[in-house]
C-alpha positions, 0 to 999 in steps of 0.5 A: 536546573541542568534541563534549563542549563541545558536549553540555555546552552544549545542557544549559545551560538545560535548560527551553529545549532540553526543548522543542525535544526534545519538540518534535521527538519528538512531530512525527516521532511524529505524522507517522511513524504518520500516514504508516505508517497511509497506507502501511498503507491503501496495502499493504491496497488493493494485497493485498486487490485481489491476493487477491480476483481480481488476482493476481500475474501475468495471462495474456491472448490480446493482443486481449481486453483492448480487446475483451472478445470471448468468441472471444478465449480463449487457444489451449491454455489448459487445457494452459498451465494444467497447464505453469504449474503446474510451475514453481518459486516459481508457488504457484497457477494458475487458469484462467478463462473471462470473460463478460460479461452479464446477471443477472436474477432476478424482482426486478430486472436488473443487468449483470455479470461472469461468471467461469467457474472451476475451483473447486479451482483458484480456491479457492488462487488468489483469496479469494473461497472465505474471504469466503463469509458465506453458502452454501458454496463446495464447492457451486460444483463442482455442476451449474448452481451460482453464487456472488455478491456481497452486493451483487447479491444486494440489488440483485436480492433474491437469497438462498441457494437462490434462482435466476437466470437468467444471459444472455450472447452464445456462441460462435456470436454467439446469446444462450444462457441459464442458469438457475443457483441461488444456494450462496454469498454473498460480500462483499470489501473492495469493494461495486463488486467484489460488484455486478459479478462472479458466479462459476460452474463453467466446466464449466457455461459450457462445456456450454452454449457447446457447445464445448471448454474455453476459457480467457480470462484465467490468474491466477498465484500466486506464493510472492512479490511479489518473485518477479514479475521472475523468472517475468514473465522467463521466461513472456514468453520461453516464451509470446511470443504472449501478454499477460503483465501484472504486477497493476502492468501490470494496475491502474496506479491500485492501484499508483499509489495504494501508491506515493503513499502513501509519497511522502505519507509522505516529504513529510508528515514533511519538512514537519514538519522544515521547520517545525521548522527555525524553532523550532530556529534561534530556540532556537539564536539565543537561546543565541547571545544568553545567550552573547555575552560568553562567545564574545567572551572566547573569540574574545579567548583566540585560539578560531579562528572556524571551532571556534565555528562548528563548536561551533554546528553540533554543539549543533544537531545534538546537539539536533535528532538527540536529539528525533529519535531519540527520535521515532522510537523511539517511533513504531517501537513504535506502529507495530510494535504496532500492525501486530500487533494492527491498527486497527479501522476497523468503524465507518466500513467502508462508507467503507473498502469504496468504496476496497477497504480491509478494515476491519482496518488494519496500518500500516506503515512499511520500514525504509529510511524510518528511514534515510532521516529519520535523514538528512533530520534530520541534513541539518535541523539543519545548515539550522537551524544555519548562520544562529545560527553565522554569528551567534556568529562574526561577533561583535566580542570587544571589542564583545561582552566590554565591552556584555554 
């Protein structure tokens, strides 16, 4: 009886409870797409970063990460690279040779990151092979070829075909040149990556080194993020005497980034609940006040105390969990729509590029989050409630039937 009472009572005056509900479904709305569209930001930053060069899981000679010492390579590393191949849920392996060094062309000098690949094995492993807006990446298997960045390439006034002389220290502590031909230009999501990382075939580095295949660095690939447990489980019990990093391990910024995002997002619509939690307690504290007389005669008829309590708190709840989930069925439809067709952010892409965001935005929100408010709103409404209760059943029947 009190739940349909109470249902009954939150329509009473149906202009003042419209906007409460209104109210409410507008605020969650808006702070529940503004916090998908974070964790959108947050998901892109972490993804574009695992596709461009991350990856899922790194592999590393314990030393060279302080040292970045080209003498540092992985012993076996072909050989690893072959065995990492076989194992289940590991979609992809690379194997790369890391140098630091010069590029200079005859415009200009700039340091940069030498990546020596396999370029098959690159090609499914990183993305760089689909960000090409110049040249060709099947060009990269040839003698002497490069790849870089649209960022170095105006830095150093490089186009296709031109060339560039790539300095950096060998094997044997002498400096060794290369003089190698531009066949592709790329450009990610971050200006910085494109300034500092140029892409060769190893086989070049490894001829003008004069040494055996050398591997520095082994990106893995895997079906799944999920999955990174699992195989971290099992690479670090067969290879002890190597770094293994999950790309959480390996870009704690990126992963902390993601993880601020969807607390941002937890606390933005929390803030907004809380502000609510004024206009729903004045709403219910005017109610109270259009319905002393009513209480007192209901209090007078013997009505225990505690079911108008309990009466209060259910029109609260009915009031706040209506515009609530209101809210968040309209939000999920924004943002299911929009993680479809994306936001298109071309407009201001040299913002986005800085902080390694592609210029398409999926904004996203798991599930777990409409659990989680569905709660935080419920746990609301009784806050907003308790004070217009313990109102109503302080009120003296006597007082209340002979003034109002």
């Amino acid at each position: 009886m009190l739940i349909a009472l109470s249902w009954k009572n939150i329509w009473r005056n149906k202009k003042r409870s419209s906007i409460v509900i209104i109210a409410l479904t507008f605020g969650l709305w808006g702070g529940l797409l503004s916090g998908a569209i974070m964790m959108g930001m947050g998901e892109s930053v972490v993804n574009t970063a695992i596709n461009r060069d991350l990856s899922h899981i790194q592999m590393h000679k314990p030393n060279y990460q302080s040292e970045k010492d080209v003498r540092e390579f992985i012993a076996n590393g072909p050989e690893i690279v072959i065995e990492l191949k076989k194992i289940k849920n590991i979609k992809s392996v690379s194997g790369r040779t890391l140098i630091e060094g010069m590029a200079a062309s005859p415009a200009s000098t700039f340091g940069v990151k030498i990546i020596g690949v396999n370029p098959m094995d690159a090609e499914t492993t990183t993305s760089i092979s689909n960000q090409l807006i110049q040249g060709s990446y099947k060009e990269l298997s040839k003698k002497n070829r490069i790849i870089i960045g649209e960022k170095l390439a105006k830095r150093l006034n490089l186009k296709l075909r031109s060339k560039v002389i790539l300095s950096f220290e060998g094997i044997k502590e002498s400096i060794v040149y290369n003089s190698c031909r531009v066949v592709g230009i790329f450009k990610t999501e971050s200006t910085q990556f494109d300034e500092m990382n140029v892409f060769v075939n190893q086989k070049d580095l490894f001829r003008i080194l004069d040494t055996e295949p050398i591997i520095h660095e082994i990106a893995i690939r895997l079906n799944s993020k999920k999955n990174i447990p699992e195989i971290l489980n099992i690479l670090k019990a067969k290879y002890k005497n190597l770094s293994i990093q999950s790309w959480e391990e390996i870009a704690p910024e990126i992963a902390f980034l993601s993880t601020s995002m969807e607390n941002f997002t937890y606390l933005f619509v929390a803030i907004i609940l809380f502000a609510l939690i004024f206009g729903i307690t004045n709403t219910m504290l005017m109610s109270i006040i259009d319905r002393i007389h009513e209480f007192g005669v209901l209090i007078a008829v013997g009505m225990k105390r505690i079911k108008i309590f309990t009466m209060v708190i259910l029109e609260t709840i009915f009031l706040s969990v209506t515009g609530g989930l209101m809210g968040m069925i309209i939000a999920f439809l924004t943002i299911n729509y929009l993680s479809k067709v994306g936001i298109d952010l071309s407009i201001i892409s040299a913002s986005m590029e800085s902080f390694g965001v592609g210029t398409m935005l999926y904004p996203m929100l798991p599930f777990s989050m409409y659990v989680a408010l569905s709660i935080m709103i419920v746990l609301a409404a009784n806050i907003a409630a308790i004070y217009p209760a313990l109102k109503a059943i302080h009120i003296q029947p006597a007082e209340a039937i002979r003034t109002y």
